[in-house]
N, CA, C and O atoms as a CHARMM CRD file, in Angstrom:
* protein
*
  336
    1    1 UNK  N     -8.11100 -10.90900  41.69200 PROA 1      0.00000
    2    1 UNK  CA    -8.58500 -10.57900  40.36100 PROA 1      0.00000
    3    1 UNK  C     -9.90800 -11.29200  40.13600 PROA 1      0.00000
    4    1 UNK  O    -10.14100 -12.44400  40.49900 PROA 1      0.00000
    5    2 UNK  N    -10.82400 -10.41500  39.44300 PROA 2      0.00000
    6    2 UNK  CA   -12.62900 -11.18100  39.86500 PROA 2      0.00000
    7    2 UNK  C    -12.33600 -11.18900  38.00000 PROA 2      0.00000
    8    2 UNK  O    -11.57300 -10.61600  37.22100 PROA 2      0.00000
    9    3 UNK  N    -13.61700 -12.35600  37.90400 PROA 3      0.00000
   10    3 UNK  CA   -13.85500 -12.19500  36.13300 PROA 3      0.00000
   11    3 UNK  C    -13.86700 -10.93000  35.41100 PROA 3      0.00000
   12    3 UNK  O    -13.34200 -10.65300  34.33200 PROA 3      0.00000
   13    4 UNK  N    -14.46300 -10.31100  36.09100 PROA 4      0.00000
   14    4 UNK  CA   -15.00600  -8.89400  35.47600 PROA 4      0.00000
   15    4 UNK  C    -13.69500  -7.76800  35.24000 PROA 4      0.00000
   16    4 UNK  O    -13.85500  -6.81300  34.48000 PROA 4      0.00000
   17    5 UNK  N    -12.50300  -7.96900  35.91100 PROA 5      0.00000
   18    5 UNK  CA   -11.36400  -7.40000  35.41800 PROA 5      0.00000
   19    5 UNK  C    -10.55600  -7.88200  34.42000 PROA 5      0.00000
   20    5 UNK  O     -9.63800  -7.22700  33.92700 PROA 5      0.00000
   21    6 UNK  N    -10.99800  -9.54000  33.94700 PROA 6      0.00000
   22    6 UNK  CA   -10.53300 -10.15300  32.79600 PROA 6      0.00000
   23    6 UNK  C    -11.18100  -9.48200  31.84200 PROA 6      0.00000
   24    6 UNK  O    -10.42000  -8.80200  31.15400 PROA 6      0.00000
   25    7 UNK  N    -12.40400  -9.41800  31.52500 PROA 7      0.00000
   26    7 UNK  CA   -13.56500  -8.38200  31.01900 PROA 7      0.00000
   27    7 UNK  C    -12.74600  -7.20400  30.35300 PROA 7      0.00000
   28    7 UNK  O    -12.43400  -7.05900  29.17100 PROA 7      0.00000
   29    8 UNK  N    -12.47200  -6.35500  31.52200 PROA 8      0.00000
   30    8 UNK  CA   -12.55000  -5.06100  31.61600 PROA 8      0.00000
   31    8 UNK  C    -11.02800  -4.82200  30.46500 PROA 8      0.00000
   32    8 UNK  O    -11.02600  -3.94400  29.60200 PROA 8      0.00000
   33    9 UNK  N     -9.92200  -5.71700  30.67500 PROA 9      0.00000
   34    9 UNK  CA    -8.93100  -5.62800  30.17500 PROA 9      0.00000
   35    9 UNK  C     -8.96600  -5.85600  29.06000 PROA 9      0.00000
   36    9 UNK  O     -8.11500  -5.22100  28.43700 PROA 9      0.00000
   37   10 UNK  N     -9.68700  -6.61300  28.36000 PROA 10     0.00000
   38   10 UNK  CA    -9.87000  -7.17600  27.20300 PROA 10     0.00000
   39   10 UNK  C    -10.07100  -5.81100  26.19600 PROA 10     0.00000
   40   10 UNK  O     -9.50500  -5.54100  25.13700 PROA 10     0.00000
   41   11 UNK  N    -11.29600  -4.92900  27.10300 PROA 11     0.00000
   42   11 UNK  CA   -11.89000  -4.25000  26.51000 PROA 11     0.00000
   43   11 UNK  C    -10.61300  -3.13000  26.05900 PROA 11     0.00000
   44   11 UNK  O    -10.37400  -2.75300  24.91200 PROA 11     0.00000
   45   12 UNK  N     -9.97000  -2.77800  27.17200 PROA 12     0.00000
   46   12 UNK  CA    -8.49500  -1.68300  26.78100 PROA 12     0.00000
   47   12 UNK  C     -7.90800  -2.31700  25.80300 PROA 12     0.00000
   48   12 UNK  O     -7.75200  -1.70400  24.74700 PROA 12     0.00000
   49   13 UNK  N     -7.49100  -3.54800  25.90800 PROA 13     0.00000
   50   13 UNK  CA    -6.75600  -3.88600  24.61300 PROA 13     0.00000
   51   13 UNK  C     -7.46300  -4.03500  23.42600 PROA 13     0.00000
   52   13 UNK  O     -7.00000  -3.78200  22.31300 PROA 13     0.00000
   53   14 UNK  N     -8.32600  -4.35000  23.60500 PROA 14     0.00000
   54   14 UNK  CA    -8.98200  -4.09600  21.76200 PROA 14     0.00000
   55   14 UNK  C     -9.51600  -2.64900  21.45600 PROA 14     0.00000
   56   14 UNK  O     -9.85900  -2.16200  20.37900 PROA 14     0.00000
   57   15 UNK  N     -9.49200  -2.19700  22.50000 PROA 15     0.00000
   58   15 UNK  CA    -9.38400  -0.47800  22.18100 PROA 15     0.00000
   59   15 UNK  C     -8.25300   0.04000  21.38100 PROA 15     0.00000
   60   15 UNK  O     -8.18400   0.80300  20.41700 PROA 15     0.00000
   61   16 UNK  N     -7.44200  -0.57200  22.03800 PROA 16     0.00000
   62   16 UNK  CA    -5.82300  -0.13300  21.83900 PROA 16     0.00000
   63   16 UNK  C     -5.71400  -0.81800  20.28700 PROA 16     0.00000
   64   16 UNK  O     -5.50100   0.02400  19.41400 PROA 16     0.00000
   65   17 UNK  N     -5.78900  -1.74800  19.97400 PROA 17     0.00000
   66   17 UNK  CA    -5.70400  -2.66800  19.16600 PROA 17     0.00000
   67   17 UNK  C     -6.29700  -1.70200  17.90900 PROA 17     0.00000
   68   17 UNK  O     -5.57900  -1.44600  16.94200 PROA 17     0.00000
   69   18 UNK  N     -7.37100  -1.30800  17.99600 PROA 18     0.00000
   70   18 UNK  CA    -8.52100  -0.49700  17.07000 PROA 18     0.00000
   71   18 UNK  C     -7.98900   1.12200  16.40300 PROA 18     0.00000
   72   18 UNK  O     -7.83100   1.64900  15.30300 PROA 18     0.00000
   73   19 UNK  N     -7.83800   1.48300  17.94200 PROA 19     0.00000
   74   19 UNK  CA    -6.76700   2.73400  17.45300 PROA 19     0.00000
   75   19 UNK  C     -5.77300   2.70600  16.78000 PROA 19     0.00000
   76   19 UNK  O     -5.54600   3.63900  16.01000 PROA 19     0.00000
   77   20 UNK  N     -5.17300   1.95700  16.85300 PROA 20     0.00000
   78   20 UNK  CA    -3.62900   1.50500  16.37600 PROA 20     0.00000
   79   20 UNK  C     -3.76700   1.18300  14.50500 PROA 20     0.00000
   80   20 UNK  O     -3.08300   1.69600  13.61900 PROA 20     0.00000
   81   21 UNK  N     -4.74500   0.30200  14.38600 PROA 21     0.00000
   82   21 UNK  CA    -5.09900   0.08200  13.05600 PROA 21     0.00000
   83   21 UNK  C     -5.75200   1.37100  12.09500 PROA 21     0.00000
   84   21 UNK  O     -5.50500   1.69500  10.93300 PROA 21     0.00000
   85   22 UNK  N     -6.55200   1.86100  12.96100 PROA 22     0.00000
   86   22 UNK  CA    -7.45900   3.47600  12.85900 PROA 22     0.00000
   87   22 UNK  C     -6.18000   4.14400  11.82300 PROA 22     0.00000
   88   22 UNK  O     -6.15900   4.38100  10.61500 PROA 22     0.00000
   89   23 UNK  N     -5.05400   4.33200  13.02500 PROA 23     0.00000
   90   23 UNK  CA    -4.03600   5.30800  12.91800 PROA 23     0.00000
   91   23 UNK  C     -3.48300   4.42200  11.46100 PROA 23     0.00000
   92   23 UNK  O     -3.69900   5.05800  10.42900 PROA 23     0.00000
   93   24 UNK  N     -3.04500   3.53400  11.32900 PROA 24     0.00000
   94   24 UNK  CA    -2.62800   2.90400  10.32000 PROA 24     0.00000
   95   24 UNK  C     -2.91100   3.16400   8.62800 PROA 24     0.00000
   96   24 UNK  O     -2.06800   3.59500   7.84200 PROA 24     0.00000
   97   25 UNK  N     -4.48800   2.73900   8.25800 PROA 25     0.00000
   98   25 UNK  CA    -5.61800   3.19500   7.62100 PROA 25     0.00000
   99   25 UNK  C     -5.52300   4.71200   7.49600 PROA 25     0.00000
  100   25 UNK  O     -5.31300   5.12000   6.35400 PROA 25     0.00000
  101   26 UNK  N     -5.62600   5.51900   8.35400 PROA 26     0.00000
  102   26 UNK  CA    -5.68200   7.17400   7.69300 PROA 26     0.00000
  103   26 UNK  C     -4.31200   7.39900   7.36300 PROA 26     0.00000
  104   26 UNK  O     -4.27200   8.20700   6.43500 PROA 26     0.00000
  105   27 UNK  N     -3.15600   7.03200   7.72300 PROA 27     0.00000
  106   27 UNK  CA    -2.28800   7.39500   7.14700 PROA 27     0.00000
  107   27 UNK  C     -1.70000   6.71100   5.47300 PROA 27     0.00000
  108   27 UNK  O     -1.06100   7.32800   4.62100 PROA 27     0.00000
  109   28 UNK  N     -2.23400   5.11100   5.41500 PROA 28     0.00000
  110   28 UNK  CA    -2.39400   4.68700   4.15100 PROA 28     0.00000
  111   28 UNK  C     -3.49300   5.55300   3.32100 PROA 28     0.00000
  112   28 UNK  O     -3.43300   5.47900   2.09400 PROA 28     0.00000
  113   29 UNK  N     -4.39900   6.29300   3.86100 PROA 29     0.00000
  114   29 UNK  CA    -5.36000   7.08100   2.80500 PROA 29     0.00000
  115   29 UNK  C     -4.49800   8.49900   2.96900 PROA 29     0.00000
  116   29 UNK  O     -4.87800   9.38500   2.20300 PROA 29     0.00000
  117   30 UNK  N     -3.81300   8.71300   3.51800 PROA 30     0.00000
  118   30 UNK  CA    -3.78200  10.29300   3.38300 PROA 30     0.00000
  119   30 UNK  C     -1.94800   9.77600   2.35200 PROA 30     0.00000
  120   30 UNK  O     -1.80000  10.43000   1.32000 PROA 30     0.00000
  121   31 UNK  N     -1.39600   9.28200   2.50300 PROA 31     0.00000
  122   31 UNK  CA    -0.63400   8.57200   1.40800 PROA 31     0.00000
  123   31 UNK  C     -1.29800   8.48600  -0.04600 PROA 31     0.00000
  124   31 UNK  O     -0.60000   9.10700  -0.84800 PROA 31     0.00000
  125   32 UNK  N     -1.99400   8.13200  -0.41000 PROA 32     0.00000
  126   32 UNK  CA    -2.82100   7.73200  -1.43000 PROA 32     0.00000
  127   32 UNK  C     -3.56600   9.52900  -1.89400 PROA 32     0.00000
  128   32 UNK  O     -3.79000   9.93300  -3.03500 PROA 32     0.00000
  129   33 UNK  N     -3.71500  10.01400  -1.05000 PROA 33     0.00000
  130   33 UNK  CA    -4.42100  11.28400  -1.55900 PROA 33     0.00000
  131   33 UNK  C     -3.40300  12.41700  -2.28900 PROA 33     0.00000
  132   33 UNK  O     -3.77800  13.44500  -2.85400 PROA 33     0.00000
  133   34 UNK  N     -2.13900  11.99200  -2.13700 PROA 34     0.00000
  134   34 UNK  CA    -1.46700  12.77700  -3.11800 PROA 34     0.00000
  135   34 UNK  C     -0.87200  12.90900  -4.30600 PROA 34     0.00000
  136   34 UNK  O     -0.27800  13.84000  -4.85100 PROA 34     0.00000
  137   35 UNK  N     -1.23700  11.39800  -4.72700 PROA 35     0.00000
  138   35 UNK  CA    -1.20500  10.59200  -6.01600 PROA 35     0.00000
  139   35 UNK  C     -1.67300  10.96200  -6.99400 PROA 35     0.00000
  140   35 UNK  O     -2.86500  10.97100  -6.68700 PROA 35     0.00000
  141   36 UNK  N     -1.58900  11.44600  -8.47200 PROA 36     0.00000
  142   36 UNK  CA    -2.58700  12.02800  -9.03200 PROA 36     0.00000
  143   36 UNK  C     -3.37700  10.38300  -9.55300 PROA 36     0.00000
  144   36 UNK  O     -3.12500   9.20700  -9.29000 PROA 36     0.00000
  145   37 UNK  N     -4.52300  11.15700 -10.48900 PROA 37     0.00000
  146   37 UNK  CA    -5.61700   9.92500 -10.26000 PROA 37     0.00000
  147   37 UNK  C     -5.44800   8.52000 -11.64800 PROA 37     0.00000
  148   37 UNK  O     -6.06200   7.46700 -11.82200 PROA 37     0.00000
  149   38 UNK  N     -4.10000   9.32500 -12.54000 PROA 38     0.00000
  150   38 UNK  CA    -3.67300   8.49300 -13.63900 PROA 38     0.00000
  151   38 UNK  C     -3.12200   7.48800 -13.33500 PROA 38     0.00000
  152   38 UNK  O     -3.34100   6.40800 -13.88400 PROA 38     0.00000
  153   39 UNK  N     -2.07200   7.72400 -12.13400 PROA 39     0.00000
  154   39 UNK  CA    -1.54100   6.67200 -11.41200 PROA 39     0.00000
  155   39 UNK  C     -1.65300   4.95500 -11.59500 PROA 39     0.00000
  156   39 UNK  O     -0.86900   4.13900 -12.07900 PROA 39     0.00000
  157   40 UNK  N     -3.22300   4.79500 -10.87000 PROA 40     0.00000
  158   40 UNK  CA    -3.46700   3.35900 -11.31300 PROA 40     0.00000
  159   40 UNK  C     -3.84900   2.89700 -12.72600 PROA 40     0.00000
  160   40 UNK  O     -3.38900   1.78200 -12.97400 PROA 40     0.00000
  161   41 UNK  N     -4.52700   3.41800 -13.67100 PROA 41     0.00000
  162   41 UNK  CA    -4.73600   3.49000 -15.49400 PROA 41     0.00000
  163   41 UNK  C     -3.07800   3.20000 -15.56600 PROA 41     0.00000
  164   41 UNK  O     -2.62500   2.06700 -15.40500 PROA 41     0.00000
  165   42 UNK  N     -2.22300   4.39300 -15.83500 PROA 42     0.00000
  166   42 UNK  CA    -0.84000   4.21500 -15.69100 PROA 42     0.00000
  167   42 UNK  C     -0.04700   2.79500 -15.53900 PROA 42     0.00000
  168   42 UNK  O      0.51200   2.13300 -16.41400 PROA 42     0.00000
  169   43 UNK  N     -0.17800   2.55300 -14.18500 PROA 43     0.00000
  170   43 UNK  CA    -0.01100   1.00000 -13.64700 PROA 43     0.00000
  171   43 UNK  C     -0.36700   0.06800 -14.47800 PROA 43     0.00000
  172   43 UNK  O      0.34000  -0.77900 -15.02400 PROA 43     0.00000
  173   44 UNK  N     -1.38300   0.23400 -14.54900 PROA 44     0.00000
  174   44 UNK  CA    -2.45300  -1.57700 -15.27400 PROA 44     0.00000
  175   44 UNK  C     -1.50800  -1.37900 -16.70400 PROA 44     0.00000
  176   44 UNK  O     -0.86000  -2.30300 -17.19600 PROA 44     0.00000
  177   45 UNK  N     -1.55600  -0.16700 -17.19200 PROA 45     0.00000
  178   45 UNK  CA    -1.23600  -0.23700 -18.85400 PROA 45     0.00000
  179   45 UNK  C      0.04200  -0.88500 -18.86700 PROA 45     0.00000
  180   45 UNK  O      0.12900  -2.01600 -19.34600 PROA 45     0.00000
  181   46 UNK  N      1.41800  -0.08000 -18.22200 PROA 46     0.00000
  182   46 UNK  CA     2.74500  -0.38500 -17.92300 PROA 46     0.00000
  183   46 UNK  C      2.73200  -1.78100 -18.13800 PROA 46     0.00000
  184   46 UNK  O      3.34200  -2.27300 -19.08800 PROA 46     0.00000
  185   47 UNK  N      1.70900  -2.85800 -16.86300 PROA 47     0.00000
  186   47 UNK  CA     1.89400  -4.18400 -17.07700 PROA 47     0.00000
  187   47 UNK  C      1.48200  -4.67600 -17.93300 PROA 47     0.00000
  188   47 UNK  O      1.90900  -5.82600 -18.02900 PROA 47     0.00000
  189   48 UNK  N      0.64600  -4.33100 -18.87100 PROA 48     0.00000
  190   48 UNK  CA     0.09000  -5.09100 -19.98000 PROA 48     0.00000
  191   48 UNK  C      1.18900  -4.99300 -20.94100 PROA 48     0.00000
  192   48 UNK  O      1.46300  -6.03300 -21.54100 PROA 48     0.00000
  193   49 UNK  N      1.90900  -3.88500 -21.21700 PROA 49     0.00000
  194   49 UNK  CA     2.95700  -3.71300 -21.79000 PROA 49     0.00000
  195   49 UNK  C      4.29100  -4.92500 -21.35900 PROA 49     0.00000
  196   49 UNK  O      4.79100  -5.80900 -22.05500 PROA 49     0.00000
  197   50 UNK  N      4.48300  -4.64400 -20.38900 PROA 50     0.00000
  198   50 UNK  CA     6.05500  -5.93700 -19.79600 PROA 50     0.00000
  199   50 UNK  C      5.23400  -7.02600 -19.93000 PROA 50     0.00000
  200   50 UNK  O      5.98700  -7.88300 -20.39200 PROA 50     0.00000
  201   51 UNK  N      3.96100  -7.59600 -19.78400 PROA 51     0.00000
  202   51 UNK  CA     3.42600  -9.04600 -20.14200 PROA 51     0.00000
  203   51 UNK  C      3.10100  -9.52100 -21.54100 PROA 51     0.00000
  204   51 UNK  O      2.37300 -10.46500 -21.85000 PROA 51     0.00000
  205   52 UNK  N      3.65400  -8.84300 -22.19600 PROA 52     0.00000
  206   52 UNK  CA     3.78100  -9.07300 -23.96200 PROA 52     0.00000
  207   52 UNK  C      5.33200  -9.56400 -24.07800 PROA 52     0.00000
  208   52 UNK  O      5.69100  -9.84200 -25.22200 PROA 52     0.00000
  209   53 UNK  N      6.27100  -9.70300 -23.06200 PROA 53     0.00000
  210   53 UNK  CA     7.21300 -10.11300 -23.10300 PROA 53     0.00000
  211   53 UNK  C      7.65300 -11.16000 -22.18700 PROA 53     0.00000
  212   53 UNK  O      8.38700 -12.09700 -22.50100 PROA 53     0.00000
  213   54 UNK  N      7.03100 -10.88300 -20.74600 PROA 54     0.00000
  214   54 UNK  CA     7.05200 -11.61400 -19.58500 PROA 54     0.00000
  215   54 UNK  C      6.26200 -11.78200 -18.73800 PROA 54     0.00000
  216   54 UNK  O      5.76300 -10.72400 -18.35300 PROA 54     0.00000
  217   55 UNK  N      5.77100 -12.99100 -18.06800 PROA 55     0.00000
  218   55 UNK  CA     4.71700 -12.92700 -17.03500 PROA 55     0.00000
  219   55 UNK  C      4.80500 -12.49800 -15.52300 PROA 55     0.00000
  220   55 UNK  O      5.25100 -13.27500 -14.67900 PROA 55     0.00000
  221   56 UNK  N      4.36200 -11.22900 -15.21100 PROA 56     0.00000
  222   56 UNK  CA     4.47900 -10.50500 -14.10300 PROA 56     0.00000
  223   56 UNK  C      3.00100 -10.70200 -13.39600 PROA 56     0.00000
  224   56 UNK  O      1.90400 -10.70600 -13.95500 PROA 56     0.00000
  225   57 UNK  N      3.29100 -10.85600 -12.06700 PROA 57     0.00000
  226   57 UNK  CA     1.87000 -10.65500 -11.39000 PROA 57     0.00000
  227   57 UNK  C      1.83500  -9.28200 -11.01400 PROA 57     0.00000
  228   57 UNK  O      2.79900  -8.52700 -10.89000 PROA 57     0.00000
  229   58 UNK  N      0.58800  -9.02600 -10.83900 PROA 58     0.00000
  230   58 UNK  CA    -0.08200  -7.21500 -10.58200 PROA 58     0.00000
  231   58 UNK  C      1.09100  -6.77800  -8.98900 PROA 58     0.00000
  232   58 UNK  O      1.74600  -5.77400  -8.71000 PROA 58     0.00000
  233   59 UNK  N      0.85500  -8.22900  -8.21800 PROA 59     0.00000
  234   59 UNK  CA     1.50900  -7.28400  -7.34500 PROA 59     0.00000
  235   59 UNK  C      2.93400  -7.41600  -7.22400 PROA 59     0.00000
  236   59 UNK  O      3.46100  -6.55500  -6.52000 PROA 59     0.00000
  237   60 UNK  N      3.68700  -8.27800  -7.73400 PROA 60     0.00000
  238   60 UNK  CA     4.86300  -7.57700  -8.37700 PROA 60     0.00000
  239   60 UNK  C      5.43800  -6.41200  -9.26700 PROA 60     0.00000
  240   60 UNK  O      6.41000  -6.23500 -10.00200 PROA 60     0.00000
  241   61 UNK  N      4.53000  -5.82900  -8.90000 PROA 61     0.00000
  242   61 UNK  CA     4.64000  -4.23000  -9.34500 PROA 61     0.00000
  243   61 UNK  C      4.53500  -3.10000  -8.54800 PROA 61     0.00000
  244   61 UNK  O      3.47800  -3.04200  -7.92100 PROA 61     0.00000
  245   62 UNK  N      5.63900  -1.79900  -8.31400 PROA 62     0.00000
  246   62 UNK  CA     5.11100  -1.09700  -7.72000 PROA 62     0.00000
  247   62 UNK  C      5.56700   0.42500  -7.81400 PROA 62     0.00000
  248   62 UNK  O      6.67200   0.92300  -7.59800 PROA 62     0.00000
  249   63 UNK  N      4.39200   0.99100  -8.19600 PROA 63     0.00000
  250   63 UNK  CA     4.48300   2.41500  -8.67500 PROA 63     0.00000
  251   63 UNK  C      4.63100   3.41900  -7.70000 PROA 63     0.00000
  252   63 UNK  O      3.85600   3.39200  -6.74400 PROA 63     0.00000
  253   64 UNK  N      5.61000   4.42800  -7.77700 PROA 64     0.00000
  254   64 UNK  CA     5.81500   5.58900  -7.17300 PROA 64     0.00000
  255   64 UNK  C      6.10200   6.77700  -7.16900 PROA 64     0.00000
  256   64 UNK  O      7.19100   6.83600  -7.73900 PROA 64     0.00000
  257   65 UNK  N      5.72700   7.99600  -6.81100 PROA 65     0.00000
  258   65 UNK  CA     5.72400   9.35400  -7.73200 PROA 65     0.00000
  259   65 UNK  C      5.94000   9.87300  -6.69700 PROA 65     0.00000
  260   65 UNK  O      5.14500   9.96400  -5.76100 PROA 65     0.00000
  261   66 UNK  N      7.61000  10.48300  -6.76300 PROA 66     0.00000
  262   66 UNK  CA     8.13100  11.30500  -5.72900 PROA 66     0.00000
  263   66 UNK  C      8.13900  12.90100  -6.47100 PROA 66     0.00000
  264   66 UNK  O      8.22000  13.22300  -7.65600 PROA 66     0.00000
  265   67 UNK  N      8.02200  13.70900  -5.23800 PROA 67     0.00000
  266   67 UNK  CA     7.96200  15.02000  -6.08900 PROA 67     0.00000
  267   67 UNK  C      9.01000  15.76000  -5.18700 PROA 67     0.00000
  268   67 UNK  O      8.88300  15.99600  -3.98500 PROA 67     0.00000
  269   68 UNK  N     10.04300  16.07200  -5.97600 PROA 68     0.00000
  270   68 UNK  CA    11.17900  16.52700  -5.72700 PROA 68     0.00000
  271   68 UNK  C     11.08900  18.46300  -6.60000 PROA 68     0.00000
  272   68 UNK  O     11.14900  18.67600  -7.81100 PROA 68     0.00000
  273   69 UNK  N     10.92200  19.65200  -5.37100 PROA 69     0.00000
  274   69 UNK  CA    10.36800  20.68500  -5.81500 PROA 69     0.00000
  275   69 UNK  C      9.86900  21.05800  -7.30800 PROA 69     0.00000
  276   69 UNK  O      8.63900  21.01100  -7.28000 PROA 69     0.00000
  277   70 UNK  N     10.15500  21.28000  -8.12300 PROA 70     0.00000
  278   70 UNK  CA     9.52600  21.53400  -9.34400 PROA 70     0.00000
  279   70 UNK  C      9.33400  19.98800 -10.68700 PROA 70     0.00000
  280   70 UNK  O      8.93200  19.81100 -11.83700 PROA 70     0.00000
  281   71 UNK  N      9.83600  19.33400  -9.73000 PROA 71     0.00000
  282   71 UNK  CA    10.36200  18.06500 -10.64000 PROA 71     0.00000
  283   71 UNK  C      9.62400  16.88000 -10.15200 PROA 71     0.00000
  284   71 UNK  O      9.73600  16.68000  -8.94200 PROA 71     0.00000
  285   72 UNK  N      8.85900  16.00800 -10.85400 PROA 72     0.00000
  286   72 UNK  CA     8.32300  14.69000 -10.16900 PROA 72     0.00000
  287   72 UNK  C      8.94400  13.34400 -10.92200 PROA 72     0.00000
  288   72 UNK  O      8.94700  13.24500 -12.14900 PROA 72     0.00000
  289   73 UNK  N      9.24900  12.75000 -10.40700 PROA 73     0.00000
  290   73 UNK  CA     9.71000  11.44000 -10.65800 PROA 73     0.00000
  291   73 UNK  C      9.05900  10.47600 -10.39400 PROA 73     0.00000
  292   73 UNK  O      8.84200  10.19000  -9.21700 PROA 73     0.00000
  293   74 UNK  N      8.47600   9.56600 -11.63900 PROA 74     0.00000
  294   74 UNK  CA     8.14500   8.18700 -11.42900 PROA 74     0.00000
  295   74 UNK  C      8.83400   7.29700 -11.16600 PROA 74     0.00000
  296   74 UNK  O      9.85700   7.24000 -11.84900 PROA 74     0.00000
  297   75 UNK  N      8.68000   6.40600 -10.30000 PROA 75     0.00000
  298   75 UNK  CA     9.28000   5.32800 -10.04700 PROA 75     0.00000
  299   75 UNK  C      9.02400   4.13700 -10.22800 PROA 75     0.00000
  300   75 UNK  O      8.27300   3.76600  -9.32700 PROA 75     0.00000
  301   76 UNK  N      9.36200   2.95700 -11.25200 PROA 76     0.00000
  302   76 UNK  CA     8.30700   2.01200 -11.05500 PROA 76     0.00000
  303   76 UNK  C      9.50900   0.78000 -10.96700 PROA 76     0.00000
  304   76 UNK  O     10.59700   0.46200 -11.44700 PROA 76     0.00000
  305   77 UNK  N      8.75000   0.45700 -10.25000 PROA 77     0.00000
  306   77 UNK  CA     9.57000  -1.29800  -9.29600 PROA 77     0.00000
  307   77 UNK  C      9.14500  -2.87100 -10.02800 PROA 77     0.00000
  308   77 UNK  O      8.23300  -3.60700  -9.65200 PROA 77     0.00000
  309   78 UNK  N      9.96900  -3.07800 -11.01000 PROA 78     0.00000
  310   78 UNK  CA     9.18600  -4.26700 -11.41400 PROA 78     0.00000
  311   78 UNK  C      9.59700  -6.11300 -10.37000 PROA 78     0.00000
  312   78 UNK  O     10.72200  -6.08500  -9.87100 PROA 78     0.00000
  313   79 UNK  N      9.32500  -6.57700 -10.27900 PROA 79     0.00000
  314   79 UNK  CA    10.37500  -7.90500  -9.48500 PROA 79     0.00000
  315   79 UNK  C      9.72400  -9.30500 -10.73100 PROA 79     0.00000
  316   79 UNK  O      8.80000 -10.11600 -10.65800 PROA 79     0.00000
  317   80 UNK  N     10.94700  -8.95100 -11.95200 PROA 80     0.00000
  318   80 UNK  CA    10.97600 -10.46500 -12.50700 PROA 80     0.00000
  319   80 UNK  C     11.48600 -11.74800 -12.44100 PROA 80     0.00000
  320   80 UNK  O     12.55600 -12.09600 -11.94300 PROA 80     0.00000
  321   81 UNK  N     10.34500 -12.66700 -13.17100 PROA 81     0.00000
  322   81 UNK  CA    10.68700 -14.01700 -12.76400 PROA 81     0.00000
  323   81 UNK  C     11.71700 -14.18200 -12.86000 PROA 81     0.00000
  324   81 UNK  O     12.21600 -13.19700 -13.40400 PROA 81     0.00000
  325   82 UNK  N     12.93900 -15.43300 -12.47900 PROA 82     0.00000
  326   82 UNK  CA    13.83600 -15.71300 -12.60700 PROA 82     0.00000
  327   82 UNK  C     14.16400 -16.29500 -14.06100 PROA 82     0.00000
  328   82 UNK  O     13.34800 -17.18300 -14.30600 PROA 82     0.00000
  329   83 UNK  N     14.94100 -16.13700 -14.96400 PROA 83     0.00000
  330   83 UNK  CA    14.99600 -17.10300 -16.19400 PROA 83     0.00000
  331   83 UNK  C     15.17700 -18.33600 -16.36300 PROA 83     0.00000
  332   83 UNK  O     16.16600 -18.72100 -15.73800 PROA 83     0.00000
  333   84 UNK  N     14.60400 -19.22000 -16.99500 PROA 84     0.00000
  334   84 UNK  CA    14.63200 -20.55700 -16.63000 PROA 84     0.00000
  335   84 UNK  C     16.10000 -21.33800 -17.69200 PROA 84     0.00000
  336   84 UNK  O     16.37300 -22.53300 -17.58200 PROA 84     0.00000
């Protein structure tokens, strides 16, 4: 094994590495593209609403809109603090 095949390997795996994330990324955007665009407005408001009662962080929240044939369903996931 000469340096230049340490080289060479490196290069396949961060190829591999690149694709892999590539593939990752378009499928988080093509996820996101079927969302309508109220969605996040929606979100922010929801929490301003539950933080007039309790302190939630943004990403303890999580919104979801399944569309079940003529019917769509929101889903929203809150994770509150524990009570003291």
């Amino acid at each position: 094994m000469s340096i230049f095949d340490y080289f060479r390997n490196n290069k396949k795996n961060s190829a591999a590495i690149a694709k892999e994330r590539l593939q990752i990324i378009v499928a988080h955007e093509r996820s996101q593209r079927n969302k309508p665009d109220y969605l996040p407005k929606m979100q922010q408001e929801l929490l301003e609403v539950i933080r007039r009662y309790v302190e939630v962080d943004q990403d303890q929240v999580e919104v979801q809109l399944d569309q079940n044939g003529n019917c769509s369903v929101l889903e929203l996931n809150i994770t509150l603090p524990e009570a003291r």
